[in-house]
BADOSE-173832 format. One record per residue: x, y, z of N, C-alpha, C in turn. Coordinates in steps of 0.1 Angstrom, whole numbers, plus 5000, padded with zeros to 4 digits. Each point is the difference from the previous one (the first is absolute). Last residue first. Layout:
% residues N
XYZXYZXYZ ...
END
This chain:
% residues 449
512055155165501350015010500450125008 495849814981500449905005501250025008 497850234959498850025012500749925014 502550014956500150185009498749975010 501449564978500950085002500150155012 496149754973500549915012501250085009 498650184955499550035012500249965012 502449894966500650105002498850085012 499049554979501550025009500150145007 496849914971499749985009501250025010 500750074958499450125006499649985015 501949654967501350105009498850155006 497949574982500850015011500750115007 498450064959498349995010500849965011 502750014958499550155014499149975005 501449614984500850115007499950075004 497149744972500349985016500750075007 499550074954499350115005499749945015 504149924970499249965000498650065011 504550124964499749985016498650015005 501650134955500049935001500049905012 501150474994499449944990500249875005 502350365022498449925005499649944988 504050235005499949874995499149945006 501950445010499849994985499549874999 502650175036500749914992499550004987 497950115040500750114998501349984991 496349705012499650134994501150124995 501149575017499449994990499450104992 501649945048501050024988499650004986 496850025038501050105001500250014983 498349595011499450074991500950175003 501849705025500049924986498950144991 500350085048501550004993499849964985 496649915028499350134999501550034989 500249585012498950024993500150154992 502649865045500349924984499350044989 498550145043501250064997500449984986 496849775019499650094995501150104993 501449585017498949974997499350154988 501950015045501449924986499450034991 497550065037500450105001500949954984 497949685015499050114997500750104993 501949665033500050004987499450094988 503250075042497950034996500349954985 503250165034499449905010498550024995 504550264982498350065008499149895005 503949854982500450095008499050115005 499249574973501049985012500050135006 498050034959499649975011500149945011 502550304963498950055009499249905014 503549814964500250095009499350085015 498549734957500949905009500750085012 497550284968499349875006500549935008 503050274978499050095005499349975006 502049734964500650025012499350105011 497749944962500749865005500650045013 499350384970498749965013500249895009 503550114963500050045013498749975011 501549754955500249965015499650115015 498250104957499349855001500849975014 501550384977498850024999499549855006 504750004988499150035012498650055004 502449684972499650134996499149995013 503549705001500350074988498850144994 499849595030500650135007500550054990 495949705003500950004989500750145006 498349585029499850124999500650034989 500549605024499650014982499650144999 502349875040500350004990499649964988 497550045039500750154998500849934984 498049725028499550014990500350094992 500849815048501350004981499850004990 497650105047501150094994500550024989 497149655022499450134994500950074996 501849685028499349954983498950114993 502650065042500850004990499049934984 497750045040500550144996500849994991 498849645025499150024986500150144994 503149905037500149864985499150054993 499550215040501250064992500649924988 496449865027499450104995501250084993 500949655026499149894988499950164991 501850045041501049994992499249994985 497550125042500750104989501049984991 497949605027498950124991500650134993 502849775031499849914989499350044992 499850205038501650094994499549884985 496449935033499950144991501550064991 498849455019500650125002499950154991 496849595003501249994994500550155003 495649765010501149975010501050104996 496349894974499850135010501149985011 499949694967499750064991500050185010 499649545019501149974998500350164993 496049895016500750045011501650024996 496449904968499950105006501450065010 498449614970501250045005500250155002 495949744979500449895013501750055004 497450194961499450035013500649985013 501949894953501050095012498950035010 498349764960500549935009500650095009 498250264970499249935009500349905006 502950194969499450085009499249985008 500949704963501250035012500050095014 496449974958500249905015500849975011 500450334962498850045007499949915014 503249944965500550065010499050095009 498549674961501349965010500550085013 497150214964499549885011501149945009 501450264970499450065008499349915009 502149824963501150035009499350115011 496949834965500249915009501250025012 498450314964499950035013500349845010 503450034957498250025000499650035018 504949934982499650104991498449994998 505049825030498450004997500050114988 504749825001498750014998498750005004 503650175020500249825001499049924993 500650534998501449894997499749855001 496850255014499949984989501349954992 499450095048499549864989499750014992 502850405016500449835004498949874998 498250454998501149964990500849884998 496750235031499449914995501049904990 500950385029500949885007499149904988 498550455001501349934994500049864998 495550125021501250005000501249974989 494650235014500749884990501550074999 496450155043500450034978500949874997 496550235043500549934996500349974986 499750345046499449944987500749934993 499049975055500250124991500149924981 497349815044501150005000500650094986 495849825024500950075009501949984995 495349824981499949945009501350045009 498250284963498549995012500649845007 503350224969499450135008499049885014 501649774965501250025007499550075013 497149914962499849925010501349975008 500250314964498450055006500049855017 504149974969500050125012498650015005 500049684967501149985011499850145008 498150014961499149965011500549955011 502550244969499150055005499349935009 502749784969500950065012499250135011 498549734964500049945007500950035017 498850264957498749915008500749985012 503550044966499250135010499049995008 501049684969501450005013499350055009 497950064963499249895000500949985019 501250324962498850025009499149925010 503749924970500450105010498949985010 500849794952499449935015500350105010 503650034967498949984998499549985014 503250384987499549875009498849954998 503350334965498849995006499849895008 503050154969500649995013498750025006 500649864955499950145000499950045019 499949564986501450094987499950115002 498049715043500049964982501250154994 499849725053500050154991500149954983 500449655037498450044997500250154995 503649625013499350074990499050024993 502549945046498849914998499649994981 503150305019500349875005499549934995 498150464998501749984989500449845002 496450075030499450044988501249974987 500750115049499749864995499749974986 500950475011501349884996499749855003 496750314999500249994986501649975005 497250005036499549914989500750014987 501350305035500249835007499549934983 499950455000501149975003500549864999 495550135006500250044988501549984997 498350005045499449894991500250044987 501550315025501249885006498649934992 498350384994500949974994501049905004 495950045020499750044983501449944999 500150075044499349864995500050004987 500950415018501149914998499349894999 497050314996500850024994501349884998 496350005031499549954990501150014991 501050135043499949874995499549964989 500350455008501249965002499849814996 496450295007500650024988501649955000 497649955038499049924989500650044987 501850245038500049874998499649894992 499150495001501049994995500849825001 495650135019499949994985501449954992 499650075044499749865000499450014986 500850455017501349885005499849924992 496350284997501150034989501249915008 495749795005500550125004501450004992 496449664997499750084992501050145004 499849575027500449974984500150104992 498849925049500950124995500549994984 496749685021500050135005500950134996 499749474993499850134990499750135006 502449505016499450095004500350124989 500349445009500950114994498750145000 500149495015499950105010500550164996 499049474981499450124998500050095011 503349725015499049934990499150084997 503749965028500050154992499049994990 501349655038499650115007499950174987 500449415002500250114989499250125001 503049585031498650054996500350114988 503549614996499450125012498650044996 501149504998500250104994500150155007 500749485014499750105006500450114988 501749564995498550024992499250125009 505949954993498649955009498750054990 506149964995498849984996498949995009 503950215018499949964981499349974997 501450255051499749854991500150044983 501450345032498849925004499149924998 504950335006499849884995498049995007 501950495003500249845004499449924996 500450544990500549874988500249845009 498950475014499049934994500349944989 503250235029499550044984499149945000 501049945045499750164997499950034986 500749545008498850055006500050154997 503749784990499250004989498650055004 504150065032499850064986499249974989 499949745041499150155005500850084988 501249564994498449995001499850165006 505049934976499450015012498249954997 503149854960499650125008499150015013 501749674966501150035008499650105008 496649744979500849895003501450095010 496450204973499549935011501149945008 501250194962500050085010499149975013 501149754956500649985009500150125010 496549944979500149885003501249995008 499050334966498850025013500449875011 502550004962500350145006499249995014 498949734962501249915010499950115007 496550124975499849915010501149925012 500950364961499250085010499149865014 502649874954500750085010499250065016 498249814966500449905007501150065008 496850244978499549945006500849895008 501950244964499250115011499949905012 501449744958501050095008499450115015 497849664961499450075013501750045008 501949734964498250014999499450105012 505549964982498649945007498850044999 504650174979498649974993499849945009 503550195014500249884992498749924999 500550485011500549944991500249884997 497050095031499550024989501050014988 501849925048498349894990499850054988 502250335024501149844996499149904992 498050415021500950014987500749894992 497649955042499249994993500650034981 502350025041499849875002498749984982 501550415023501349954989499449874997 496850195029500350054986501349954994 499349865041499149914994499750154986 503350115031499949844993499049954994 499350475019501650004992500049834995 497250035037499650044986500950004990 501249875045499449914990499550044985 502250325026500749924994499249874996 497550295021500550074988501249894993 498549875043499150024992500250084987 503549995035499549904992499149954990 502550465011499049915006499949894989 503250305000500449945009498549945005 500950294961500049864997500349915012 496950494997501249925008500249874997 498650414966499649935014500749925004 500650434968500349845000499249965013 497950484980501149955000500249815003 497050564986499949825002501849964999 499250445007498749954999499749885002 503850344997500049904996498649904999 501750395024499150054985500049854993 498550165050501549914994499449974983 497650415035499749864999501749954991 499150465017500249925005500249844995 497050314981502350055000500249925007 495549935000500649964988501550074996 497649905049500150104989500449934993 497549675031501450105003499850064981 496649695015499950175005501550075003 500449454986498450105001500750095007 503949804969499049995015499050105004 503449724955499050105007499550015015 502749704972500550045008499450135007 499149484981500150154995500350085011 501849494979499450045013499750144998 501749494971499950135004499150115007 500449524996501250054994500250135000 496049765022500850035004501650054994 496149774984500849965002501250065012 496250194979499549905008500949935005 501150354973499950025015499249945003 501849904958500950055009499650045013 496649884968500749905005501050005010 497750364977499449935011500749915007 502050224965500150075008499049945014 499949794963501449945000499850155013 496150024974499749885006501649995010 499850344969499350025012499549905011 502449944957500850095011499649995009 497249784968500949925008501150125008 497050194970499149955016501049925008 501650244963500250105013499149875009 500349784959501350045007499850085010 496349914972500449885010501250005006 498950394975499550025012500249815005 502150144960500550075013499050025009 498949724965501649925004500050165013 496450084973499849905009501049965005 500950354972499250035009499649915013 502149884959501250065005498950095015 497749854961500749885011500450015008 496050324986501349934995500749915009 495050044991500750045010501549954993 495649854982500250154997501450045010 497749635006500249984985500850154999 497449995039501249915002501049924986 495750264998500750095008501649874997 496449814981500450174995501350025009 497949655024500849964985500250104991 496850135033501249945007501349954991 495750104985500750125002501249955004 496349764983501050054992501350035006 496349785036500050084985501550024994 498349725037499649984992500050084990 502550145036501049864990498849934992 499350435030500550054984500649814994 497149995044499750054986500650044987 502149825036499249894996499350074989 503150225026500650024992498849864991 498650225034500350144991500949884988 498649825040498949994991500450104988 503349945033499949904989498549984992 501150375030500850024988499849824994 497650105037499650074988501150024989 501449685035498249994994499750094992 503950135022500749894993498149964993 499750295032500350084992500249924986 498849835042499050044994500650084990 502949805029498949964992499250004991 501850295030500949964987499749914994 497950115039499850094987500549994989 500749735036498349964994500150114992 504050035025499649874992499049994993 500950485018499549875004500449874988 502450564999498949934997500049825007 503350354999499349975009499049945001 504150154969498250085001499550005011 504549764998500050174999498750065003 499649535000501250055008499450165004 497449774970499649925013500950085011 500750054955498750045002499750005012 504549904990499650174996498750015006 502549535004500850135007499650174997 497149554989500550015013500750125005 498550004955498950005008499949975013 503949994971499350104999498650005006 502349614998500650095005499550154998 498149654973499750035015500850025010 500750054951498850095010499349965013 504249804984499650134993499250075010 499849484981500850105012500550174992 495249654999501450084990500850065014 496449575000500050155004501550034998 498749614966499750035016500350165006 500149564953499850175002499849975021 502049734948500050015012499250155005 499949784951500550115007499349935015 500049894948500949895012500150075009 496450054961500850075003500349925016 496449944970501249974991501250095009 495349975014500649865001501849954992 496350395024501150014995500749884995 496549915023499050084993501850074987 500749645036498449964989499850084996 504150075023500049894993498749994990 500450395028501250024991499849834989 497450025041499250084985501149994991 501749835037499349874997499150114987 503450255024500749914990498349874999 499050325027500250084989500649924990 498349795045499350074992500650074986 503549905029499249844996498950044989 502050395025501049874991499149944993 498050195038499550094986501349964990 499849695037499350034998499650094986 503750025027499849874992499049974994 500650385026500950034990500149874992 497350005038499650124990500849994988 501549785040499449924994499350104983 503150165029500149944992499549914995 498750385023500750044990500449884990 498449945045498949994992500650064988 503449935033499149894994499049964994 501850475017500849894988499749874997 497350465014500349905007500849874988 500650604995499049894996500449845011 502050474997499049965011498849864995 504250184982499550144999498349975006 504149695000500450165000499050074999 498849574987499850025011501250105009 499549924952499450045004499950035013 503349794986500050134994498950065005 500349565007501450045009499750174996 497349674978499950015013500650075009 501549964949498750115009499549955010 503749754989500650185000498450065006 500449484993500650065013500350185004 497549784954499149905017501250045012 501650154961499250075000498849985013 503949714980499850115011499450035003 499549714964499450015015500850075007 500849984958499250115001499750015013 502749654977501050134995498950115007 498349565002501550015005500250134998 496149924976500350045013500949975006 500849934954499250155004499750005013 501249604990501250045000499150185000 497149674998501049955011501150094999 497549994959499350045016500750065010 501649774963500350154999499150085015 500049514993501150045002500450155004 495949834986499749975011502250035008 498950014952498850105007500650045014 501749614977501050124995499150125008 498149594996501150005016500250144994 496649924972499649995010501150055011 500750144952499249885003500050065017 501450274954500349955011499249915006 499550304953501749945005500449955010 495750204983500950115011502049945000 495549804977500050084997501750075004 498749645016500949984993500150114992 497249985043501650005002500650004984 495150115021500750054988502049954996 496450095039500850074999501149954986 495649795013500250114998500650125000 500949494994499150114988499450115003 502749755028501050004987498750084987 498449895051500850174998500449994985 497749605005499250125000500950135000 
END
């Protein structure tokens, strides 16, 4: 039954080869079952119900990705990225509630469910230059690699509440102490994970980030893992956590100018890190026809929407289709069956809660400075040869590490690109998404900063 309706000979692949590429897309993704429990619950979310949530709107998004997206091998789960941005800005800086953020991630995934049955979504994201998307998957992983460093403790800021700004140490951020252990775990279980992955293993992240966790049970005091909320507390049990975020996402402040600029922020970077993501699966998989158009786009998109709509209502931030899909398509998948595959894997991890919420937060920021480097290396297809194309690129990659916003990159990049175009003479032929983005931008911009 699946061989006819996912079509294997059509596609060039059969049954194991599917079920291979499966297997190997979540290797390469389950982190994600140890970062957003760990990320989120910085900004007040309950981690156990984070991660059941986070399996959950997984499972759901890759099982549509398989039956309704059926030609497409794509892994999907809550995007790293933005949910650091909704732990460390919305939740952090704003102040806003769990349940509001929530609620924000809900209306922006209904925002993005409606434009993925239409045209639009595939216009716009057809229409975006390259060199555009390569520099914003780049600034997000900066911004991700600046997280990392201070969950890890590698680096420490040097600010202090209510003393003057002459006063304060201009240095801002600086080294943290390699004399804690905990940091030094981290420090290993990132080299640990660099090493894997050059000598091509399979789930490098994940296997790194479990020995790491394992041997800090083993050397580290019980009153140093207690105070990190990292003590050992089994591996496997059929005690799920409760799911204390379950439709609890709150619209009360959905409509205010704060919690707009939120909603505009997630809908935006979701757009584009899925647009990023799919058309280099897309180059892999080869689904771009002669005229660089993704086929079946719209079909991904679905899917990656209804993932976040039921991200939002069982408590956990938004959810997009991973890189990491890339690695099975190397191992050939090439139909949703490799979705399915890594739909159920997800649902087997129910039963390793304890193991998955245990793992040290330095380990969580090593994993996060690994996926930072894989966003990064996309920079070099940028064409640095005309700068009209690299500078916004960089600009992006820039801006949002250092103003602590993706948003902020984002717009910057945009409002820059069309800038240069006008004042270059060479609006002909630039696509009328652009300025609809770069205006927005430029409003997002002056109402915001």
């Amino acid at each position: 039954m699946l061989e006819k309706f996912f079509n294997y000979k059509k596609h060039k692949t059969n049954f194991k080869t599917e079920v291979v590429a499966g297997v190997t897309t979540f290797l390469t993704m389950a982190y994600i079952l140890a970062l957003n429990p760990g990320i989120l619950e910085a900004g007040g979310f309950d981690r156990g119900a984070v991660f059941v949530a986070t399996i959950i709107a997984a499972a759901v998004a890759c099982f549509v990705m398989a039956f309704y997206g059926k030609t497409w091998p794509i892994g999907l789960a809550p995007g790293m990225g933005l949910n650091a941005f909704v732990a460390f800005v919305v939740c952090g800086s704003m102040g806003y509630s769990p349940n509001e953020a929530l609620g924000a991630v809900l209306i922006a995934g209904i925002l993005f469910l409606i434009i993925s049955i239409t045209p639009i979504r595939a216009w716009i994201i057809n229409s975006i230059p390259r060199s555009l998307k390569l520099g914003i998957g780049a600034g997000i992983g900066l911004f991700l690699a600046i997280i990392g460093f201070e969950i890890m403790g590698l680096t420490v800021s040097t600010f202090i509440e209510g003393v003057p700004w002459a006063y304060q140490d201009p240095t801002l951020i600086k080294l943290g102490s390699l004399k804690n252990p905990l940091v030094l775990i981290g420090v290993a279980a990132l080299i640990t994970m660099f090493v894997l992955e050059q000598m091509k293993i399979k789930g490098s992240i994940i296997i790194s980030m479990i020995a790491w966790t394992i041997i800090s049970w083993l050397v580290l005091p019980a009153d140093m893992q207690a105070a990190n909320f990292s003590a050992f507390k089994g591996i496997a049990s059929f005690d799920i956590p409760a799911m204390t975020h379950l439709f609890t996402f709150d619209l009360s402040n959905a409509f205010t100018a704060g919690m707009a600029s939120v909603i505009f922020t997630l809908f935006f970077v979701d757009f584009f890190d899925t647009a990023g993501t799919l058309t280099s699966v897309a180059n892999v998989a080869g689904k771009v026809d002669k005229n660089g158009k993704v086929k079946d786009i719209e079909k991904a998109m679905l899917a990656d929407s209804v993932g976040t709509v039921v991200g939002a209502l069982v408590g956990t931030t938004t959810v997009t289709s991973y890189v990491e899909s890339a690695a099975g398509v190397k191992e050939g998948g090439r139909t949703g069956m490799t979705s399915l595959v890594v739909g159920i894997a997800f649902l087997f991890c129910l039963f390793f809660a304890d193991l998955f919420t245990s793992i040290p937060k330095q380990v969580d920021g090593a994993a996060l400075i690994f996926v930072a480097v894989l966003f990064v290396k996309g920079i070099t297809d940028i064409d640095w040869d005309d700068i009209a194309e690299a500078g916004p690129a960089v600009l992006a990659m820039i801006a949002m590490p250092l103003t602590y916003s993706i948003s902020n990159g984002i717009a910057i990049a945009f409002v820059t690109y069309a800038l240069i175009k006008i004042f270059t003479g060479k609006v002909e032929g630039v696509s009328a998404a652009i300025w609809i983005v770069a205006i927005l931008s430029a409003l997002n911009l002056y109402i915001y900063s």
